[in-house]
Z-matrix of the N, CA and C atoms (Angstrom, degrees):
N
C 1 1.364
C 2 1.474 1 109.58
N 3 1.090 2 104.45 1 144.97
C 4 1.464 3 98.99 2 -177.27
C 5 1.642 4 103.19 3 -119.70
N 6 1.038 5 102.50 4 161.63
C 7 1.515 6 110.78 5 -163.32
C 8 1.600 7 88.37 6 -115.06
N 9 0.642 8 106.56 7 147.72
C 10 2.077 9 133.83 8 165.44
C 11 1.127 10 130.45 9 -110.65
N 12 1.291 11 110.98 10 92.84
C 13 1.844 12 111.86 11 -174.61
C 14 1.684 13 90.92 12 -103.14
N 15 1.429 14 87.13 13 142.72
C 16 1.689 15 111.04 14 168.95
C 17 1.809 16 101.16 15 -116.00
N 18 1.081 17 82.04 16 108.90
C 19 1.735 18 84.13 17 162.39
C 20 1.512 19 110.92 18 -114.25
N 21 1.405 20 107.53 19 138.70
C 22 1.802 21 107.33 20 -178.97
C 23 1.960 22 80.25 21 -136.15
N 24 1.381 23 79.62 22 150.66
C 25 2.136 24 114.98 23 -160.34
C 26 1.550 25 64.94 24 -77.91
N 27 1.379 26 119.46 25 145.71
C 28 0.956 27 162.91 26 145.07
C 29 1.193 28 125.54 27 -99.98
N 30 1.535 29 104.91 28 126.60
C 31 1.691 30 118.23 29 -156.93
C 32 1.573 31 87.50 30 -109.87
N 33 1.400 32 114.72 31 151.33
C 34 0.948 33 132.60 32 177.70
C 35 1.054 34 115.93 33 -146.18
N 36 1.633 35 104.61 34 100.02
C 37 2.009 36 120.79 35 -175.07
C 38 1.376 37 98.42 36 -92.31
N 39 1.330 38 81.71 37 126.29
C 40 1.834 39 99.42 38 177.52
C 41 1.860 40 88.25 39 -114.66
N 42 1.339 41 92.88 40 123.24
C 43 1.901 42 109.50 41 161.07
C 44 1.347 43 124.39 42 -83.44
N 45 0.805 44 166.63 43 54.30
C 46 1.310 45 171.90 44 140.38
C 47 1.898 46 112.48 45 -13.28
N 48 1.097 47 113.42 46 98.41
C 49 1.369 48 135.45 47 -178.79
C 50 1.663 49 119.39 48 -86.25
N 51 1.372 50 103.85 49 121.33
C 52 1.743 51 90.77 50 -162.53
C 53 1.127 52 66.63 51 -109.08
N 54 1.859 53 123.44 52 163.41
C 55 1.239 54 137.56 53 105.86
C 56 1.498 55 141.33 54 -175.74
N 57 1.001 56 102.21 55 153.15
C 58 1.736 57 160.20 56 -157.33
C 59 1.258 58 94.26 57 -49.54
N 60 1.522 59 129.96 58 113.84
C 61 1.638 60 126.26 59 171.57
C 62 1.722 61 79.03 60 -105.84
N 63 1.610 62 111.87 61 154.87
C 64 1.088 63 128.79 62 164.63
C 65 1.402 64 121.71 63 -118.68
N 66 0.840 65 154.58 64 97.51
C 67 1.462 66 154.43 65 -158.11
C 68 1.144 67 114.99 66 -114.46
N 69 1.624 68 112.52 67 102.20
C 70 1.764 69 122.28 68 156.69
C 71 1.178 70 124.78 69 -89.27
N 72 1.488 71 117.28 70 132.91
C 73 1.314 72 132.18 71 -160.54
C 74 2.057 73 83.74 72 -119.43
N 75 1.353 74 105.68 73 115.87
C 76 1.323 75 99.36 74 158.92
C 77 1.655 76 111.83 75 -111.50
N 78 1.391 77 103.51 76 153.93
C 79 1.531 78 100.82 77 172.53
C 80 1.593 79 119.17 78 -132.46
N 81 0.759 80 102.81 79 139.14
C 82 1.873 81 97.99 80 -159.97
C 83 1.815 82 90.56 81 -124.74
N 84 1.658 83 92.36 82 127.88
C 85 1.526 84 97.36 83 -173.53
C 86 1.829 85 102.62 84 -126.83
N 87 1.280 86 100.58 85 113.35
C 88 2.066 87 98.47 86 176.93
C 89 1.553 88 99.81 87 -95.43
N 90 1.399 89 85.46 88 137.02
C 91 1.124 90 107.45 89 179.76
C 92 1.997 91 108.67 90 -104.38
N 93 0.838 92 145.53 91 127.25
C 94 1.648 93 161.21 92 120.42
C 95 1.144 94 106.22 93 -14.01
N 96 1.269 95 145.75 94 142.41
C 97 1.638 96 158.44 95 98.57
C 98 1.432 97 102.33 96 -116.69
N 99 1.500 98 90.87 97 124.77
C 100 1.153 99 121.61 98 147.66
C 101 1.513 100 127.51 99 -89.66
N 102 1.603 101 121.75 100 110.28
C 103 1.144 102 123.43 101 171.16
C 104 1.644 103 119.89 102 -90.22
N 105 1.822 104 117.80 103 118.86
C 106 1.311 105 105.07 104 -171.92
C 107 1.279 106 92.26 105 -123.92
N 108 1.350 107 109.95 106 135.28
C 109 1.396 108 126.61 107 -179.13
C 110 1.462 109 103.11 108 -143.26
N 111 2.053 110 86.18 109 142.01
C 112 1.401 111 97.88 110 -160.03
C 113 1.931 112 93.94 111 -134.13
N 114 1.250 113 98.03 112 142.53
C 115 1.504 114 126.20 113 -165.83
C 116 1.506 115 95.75 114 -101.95
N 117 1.603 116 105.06 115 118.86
C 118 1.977 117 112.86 116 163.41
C 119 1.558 118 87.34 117 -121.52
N 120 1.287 119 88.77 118 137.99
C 121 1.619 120 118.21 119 161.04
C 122 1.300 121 113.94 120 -80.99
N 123 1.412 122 139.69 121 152.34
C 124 1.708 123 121.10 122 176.47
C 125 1.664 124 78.50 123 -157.27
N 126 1.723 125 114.77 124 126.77
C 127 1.662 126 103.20 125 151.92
C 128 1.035 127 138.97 126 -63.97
N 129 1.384 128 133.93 127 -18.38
C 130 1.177 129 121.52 128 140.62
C 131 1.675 130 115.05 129 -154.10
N 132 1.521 131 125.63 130 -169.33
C 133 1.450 132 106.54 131 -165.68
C 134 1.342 133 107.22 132 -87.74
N 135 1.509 134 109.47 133 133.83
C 136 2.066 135 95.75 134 -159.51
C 137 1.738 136 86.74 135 -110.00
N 138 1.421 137 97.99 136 118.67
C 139 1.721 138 119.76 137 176.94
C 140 1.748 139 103.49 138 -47.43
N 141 1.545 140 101.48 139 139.70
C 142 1.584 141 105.30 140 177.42
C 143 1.705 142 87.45 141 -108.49
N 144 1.680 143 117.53 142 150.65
C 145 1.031 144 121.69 143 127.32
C 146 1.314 145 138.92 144 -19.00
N 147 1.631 146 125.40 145 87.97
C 148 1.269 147 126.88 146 174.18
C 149 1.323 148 140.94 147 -53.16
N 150 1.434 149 115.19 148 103.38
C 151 1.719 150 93.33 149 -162.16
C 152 1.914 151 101.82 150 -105.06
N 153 0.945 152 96.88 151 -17.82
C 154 1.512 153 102.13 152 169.05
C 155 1.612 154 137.03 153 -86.69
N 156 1.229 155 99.41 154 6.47
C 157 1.395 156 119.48 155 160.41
C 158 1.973 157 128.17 156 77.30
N 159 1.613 158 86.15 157 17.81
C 160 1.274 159 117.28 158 176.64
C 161 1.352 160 116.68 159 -102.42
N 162 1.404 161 137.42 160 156.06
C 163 1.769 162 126.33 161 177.84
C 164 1.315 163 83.55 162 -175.22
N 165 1.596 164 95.38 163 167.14
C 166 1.423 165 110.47 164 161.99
C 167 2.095 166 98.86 165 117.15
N 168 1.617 167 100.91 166 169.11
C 169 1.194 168 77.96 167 176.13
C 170 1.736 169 119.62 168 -83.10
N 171 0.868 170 135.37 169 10.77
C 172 1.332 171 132.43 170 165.52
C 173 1.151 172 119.13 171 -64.05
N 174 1.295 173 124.83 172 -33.01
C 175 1.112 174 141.49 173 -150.05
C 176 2.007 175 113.19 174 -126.17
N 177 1.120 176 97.20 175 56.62
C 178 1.663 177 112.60 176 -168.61
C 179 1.673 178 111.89 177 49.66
N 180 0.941 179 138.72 178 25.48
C 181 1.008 180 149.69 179 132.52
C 182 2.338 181 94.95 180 99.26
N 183 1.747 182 87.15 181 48.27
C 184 1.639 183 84.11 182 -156.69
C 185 1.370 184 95.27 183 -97.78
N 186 0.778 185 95.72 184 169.00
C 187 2.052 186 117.81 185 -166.31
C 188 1.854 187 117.88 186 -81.85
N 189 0.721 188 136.86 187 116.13
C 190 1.291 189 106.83 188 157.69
C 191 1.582 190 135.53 189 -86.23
N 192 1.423 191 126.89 190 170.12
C 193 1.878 192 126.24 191 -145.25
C 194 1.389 193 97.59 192 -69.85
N 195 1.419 194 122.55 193 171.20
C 196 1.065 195 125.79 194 -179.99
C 197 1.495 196 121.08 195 -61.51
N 198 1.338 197 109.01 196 124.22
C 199 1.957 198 107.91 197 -171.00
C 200 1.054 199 104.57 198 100.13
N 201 1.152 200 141.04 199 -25.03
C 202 1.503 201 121.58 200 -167.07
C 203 1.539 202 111.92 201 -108.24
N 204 1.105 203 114.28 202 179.44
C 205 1.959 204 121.42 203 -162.88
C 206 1.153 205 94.17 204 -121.72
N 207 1.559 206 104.91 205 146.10
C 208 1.813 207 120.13 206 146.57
C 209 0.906 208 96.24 207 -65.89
N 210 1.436 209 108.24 208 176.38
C 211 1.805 210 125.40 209 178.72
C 212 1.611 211 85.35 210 -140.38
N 213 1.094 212 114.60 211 165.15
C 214 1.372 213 132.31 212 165.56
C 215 1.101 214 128.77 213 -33.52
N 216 1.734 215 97.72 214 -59.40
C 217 1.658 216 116.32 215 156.05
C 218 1.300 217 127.19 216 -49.98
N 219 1.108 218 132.53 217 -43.39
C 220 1.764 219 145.16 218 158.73
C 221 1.586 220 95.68 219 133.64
N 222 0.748 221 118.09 220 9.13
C 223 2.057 222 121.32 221 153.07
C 224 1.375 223 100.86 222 -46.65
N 225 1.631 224 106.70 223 132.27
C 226 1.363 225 139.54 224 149.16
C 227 1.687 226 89.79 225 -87.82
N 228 2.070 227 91.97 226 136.33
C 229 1.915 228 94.87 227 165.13
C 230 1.973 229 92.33 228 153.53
N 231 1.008 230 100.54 229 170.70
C 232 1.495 231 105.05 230 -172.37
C 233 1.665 232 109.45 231 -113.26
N 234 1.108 233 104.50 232 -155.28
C 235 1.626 234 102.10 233 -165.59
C 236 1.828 235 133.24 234 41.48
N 237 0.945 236 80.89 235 -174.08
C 238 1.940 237 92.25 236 -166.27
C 239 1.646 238 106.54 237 -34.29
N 240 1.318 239 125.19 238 -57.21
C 241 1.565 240 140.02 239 -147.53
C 242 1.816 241 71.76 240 -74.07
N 243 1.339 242 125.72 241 -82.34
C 244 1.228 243 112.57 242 -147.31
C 245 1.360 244 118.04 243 -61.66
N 246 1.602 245 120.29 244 -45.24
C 247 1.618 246 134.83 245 -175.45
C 248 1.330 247 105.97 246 -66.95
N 249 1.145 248 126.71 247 -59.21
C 250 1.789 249 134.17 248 -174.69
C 251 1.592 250 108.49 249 -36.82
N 252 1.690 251 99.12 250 -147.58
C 253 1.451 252 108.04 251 -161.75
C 254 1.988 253 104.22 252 -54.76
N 255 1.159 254 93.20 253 135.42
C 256 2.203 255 88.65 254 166.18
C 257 0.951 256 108.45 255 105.41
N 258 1.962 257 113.33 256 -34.80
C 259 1.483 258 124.03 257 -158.77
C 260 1.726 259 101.49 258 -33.32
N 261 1.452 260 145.47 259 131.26
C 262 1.011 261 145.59 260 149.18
C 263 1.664 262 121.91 261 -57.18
N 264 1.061 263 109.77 262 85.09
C 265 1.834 264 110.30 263 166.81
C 266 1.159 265 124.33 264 -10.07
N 267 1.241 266 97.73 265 -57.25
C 268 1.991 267 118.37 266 -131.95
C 269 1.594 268 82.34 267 -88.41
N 270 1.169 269 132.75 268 -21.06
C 271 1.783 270 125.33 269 -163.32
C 272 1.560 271 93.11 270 -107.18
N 273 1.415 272 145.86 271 -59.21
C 274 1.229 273 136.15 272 159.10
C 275 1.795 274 114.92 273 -144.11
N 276 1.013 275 111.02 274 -161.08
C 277 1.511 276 124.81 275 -166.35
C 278 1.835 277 101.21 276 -55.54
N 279 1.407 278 106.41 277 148.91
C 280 1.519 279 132.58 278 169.61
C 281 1.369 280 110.04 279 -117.28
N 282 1.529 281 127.81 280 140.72
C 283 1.103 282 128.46 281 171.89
C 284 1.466 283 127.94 282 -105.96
N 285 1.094 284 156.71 283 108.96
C 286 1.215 285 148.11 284 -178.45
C 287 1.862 286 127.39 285 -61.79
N 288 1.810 287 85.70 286 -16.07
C 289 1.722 288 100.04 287 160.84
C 290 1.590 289 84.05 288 114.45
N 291 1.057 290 138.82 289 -19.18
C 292 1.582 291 130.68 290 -150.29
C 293 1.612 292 102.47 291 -100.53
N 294 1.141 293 125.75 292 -15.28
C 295 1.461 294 117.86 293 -156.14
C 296 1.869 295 103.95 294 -147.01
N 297 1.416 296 110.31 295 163.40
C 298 1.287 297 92.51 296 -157.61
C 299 1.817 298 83.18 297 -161.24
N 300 1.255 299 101.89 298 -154.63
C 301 2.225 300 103.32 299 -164.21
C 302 1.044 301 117.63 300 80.61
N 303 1.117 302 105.01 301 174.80
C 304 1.443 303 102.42 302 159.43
C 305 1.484 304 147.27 303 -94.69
N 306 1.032 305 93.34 304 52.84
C 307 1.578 306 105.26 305 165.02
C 308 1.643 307 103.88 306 -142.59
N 309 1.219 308 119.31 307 14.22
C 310 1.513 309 143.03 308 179.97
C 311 1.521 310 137.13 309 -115.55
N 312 1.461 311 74.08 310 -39.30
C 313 2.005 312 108.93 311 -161.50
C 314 1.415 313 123.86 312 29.41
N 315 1.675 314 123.86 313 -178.91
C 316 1.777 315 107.15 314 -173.86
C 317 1.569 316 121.94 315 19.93
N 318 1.190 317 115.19 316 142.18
C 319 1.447 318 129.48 317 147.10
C 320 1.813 319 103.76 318 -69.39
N 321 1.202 320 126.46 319 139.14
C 322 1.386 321 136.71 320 176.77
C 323 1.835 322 91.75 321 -56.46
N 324 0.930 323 103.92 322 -81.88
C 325 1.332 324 87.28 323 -174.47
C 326 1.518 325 135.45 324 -69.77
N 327 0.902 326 124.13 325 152.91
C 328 1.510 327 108.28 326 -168.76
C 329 1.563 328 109.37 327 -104.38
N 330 1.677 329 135.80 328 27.36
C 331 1.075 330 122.46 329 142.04
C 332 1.486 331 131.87 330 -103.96
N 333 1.581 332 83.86 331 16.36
C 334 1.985 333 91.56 332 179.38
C 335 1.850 334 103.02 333 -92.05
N 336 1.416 335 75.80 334 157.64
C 337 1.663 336 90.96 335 166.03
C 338 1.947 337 122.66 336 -82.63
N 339 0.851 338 146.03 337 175.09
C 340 1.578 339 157.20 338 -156.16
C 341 1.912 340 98.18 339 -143.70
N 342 1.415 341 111.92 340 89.32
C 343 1.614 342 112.40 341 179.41
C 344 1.929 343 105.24 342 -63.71
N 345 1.090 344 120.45 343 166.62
C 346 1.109 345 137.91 344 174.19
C 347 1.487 346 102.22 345 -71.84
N 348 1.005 347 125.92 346 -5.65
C 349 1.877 348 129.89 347 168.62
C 350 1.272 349 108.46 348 -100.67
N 351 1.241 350 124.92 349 -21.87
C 352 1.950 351 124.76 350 -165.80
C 353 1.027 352 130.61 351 132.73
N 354 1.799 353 120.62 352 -14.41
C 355 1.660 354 119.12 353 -133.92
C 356 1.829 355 93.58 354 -113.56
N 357 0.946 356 102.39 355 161.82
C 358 1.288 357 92.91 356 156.78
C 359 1.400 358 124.40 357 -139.22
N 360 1.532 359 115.81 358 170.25
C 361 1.466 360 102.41 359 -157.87
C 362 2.071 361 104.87 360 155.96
N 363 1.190 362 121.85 361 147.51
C 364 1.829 363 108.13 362 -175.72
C 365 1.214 364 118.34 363 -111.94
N 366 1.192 365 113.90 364 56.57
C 367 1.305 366 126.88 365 178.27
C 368 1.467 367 113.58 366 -84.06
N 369 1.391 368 147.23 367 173.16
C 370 1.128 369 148.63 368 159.29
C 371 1.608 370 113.59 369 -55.77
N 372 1.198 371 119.98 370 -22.75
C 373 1.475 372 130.22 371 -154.68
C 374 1.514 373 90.42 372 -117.40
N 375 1.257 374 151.55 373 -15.00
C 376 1.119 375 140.05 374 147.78
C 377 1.910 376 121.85 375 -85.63
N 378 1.465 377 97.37 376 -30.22
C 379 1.376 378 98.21 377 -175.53
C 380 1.724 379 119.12 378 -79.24
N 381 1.509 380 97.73 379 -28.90
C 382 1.459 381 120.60 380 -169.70
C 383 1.779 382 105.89 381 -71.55
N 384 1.234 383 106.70 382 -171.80
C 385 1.452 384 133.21 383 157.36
C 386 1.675 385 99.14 384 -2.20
N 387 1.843 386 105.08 385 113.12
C 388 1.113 387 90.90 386 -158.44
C 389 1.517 388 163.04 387 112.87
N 390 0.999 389 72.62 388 -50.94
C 391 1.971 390 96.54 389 -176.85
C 392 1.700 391 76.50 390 -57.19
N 393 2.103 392 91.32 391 159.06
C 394 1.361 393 123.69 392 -175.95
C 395 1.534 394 104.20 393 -111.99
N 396 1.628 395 111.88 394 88.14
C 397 1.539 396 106.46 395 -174.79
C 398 1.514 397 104.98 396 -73.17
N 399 1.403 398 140.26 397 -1.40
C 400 1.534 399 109.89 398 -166.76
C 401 2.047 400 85.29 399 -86.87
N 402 1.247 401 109.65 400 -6.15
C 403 1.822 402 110.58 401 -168.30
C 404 1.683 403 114.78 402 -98.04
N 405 1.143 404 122.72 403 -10.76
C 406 1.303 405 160.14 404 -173.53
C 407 1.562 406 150.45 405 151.01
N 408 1.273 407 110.18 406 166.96
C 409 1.307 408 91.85 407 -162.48
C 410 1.766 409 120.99 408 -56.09
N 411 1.130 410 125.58 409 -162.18
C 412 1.697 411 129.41 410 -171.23
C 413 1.472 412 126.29 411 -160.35
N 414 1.189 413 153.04 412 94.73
C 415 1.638 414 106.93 413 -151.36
C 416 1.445 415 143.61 414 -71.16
N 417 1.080 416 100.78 415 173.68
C 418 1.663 417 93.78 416 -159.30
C 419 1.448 418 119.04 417 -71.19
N 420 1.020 419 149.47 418 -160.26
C 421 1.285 420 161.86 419 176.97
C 422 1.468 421 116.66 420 -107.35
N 423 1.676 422 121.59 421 142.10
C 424 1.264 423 116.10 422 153.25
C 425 1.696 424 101.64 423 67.66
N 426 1.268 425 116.00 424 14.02
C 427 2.014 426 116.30 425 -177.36
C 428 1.287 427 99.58 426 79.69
N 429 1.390 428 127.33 427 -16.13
C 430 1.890 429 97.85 428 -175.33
C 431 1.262 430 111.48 429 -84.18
N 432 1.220 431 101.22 430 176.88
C 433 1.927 432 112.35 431 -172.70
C 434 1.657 433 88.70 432 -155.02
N 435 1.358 434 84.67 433 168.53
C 436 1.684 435 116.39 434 158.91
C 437 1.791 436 88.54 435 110.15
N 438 1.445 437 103.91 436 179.45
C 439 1.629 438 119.93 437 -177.86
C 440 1.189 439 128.96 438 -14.70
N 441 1.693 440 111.62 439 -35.90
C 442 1.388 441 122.05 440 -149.58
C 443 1.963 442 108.88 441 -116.98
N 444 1.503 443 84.77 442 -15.25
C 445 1.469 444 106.25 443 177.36
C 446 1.481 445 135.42 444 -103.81
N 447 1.281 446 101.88 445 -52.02
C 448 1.732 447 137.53 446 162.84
C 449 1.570 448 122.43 447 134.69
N 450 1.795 449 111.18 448 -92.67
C 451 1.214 450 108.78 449 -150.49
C 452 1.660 451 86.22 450 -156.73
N 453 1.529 452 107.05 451 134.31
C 454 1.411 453 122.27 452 -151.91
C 455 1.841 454 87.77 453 -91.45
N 456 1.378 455 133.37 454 141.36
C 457 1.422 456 141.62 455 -165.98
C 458 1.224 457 95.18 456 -77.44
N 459 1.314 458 125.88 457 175.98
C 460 1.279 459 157.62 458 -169.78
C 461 2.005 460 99.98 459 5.83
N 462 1.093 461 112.60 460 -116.87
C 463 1.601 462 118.46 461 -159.77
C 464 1.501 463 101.62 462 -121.04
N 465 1.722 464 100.38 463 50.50
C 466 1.465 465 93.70 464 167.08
C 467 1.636 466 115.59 465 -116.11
N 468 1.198 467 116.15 466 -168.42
C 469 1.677 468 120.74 467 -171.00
C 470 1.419 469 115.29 468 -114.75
N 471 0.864 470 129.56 469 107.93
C 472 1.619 471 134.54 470 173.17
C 473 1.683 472 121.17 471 -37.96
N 474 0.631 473 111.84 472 56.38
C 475 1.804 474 97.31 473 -176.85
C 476 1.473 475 140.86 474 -23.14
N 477 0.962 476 142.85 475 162.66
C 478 1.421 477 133.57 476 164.61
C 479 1.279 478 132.48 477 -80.98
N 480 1.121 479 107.81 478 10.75
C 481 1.736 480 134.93 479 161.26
C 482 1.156 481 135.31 480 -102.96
N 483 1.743 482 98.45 481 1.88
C 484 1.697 483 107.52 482 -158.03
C 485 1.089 484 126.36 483 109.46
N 486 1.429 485 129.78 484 -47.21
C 487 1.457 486 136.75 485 -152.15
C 488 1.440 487 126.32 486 -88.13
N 489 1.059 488 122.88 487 155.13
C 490 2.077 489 102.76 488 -162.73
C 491 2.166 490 64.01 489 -138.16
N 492 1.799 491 64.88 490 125.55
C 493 1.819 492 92.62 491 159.52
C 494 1.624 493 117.52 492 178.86
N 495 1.143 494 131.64 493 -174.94
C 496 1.430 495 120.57 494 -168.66
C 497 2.104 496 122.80 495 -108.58
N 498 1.712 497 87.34 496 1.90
C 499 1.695 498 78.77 497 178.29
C 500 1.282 499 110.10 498 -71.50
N 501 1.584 500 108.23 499 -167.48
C 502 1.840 501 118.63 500 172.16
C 503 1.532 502 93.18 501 -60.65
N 504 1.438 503 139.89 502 -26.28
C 505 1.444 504 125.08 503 -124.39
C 506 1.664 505 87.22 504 -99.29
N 507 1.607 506 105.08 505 -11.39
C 508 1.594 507 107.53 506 -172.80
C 509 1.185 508 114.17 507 -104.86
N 510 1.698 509 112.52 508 -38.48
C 511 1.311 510 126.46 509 -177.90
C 512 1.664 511 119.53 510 -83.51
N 513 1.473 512 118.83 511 -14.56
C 514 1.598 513 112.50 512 -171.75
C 515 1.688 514 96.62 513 -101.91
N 516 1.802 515 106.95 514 -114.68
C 517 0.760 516 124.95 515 -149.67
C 518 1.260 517 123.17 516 -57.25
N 519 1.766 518 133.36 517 75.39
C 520 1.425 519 127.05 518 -162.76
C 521 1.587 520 114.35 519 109.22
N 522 0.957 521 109.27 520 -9.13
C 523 1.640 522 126.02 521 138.52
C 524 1.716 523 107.18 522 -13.01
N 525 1.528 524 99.18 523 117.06
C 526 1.555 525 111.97 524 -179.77
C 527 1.226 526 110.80 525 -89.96
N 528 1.466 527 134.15 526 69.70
C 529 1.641 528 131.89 527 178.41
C 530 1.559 529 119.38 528 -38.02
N 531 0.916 530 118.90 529 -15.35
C 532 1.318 531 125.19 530 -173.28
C 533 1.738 532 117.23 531 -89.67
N 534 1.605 533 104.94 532 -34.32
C 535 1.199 534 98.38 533 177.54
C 536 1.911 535 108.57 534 -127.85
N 537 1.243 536 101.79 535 45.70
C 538 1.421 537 115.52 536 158.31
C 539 1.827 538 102.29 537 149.37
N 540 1.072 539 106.17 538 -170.04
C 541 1.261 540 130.59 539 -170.12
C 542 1.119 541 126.17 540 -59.71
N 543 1.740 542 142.96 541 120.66
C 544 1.300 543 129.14 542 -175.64
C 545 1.591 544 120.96 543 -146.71
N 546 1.325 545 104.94 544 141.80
C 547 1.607 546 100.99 545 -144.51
C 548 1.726 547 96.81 546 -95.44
């Protein structure tokens, strides 16, 4: 007799299961601020001495030095640009153009003279005996004129060399308007 074996291949599924823990850790951190704010009263804004050459209220409400003008712009400085139109009051002195020293400073314009009383103006009696050159000009000494000298006397012409006298050679070509007469 014969016997009959059936053999069939036998599969053998193996499952294999992965898995995956994921773990979130949150952390939550508060943070505190304290905001402390503190209130000054002041009666009104009291002007500091300007040393940086700024004033006005734009400009912390600072002053400029004794004698000198705001300008519009908030410039500390003397003469026309700062004292004239805009000049700010309230930070230091304004000029009306007429008066000058120091409690004035500059003449507004800068071909007048500064009298030994305040005024300004190019008369003999402001320019002469006297006169306040750091406030305007004065005349010069010895006939010279220009920057370093001042302001040529009576109805003469400054030259472009210096010299105050009455030819063409003083009065035309290079003629110093500023410190005398020019034709």
């Amino acid at each position: 007799m014969w016997k009959l074996t059936t053999s069939f291949p036998r599969k053998i599924i193996t499952t294999t299961r992965t898995t995956t823990t994921t773990t979130t850790t949150t952390t939550t951190t508060t943070t505190t601020t304290t905001n402390t704010t503190t209130n000054t009263t002041t009666k009104s804004p009291s002007p500091t001495i300007n040393t940086s050459y700024r004033c006005g209220k734009d400009f912390n409400n600072k002053s400029c030095s004794k004698g000198e003008c705001c300008s519009k712009y908030g410039y500390c400085g003397t003469g026309s640009k700062y004292c004239g139109t805009g000049c700010q009051a309230s930070y230091g002195r304004c000029n009306d153009g007429g008066r000058c020293g120091a409690d004035y400073g500059k003449c507004l314009n800068d071909k007048q003279c500064c009298s030994q009383y305040g005024y300004c103006d190019i008369s003999d009696a402001h320019c002469g005996s006297k006169c306040q050159s750091e406030f305007g000009l004065c005349y010069g000494s010895h006939d010279k004129c220009g920057e370093q000298y001042g302001r040529c006397k009576d109805d003469k012409c400054c030259s472009k060399w210096g010299y105050c006298g009455t030819s063409d050679k003083h009065c035309k070509n290079g003629c110093q308007p500023k410190y005398g007469l020019c034709k």
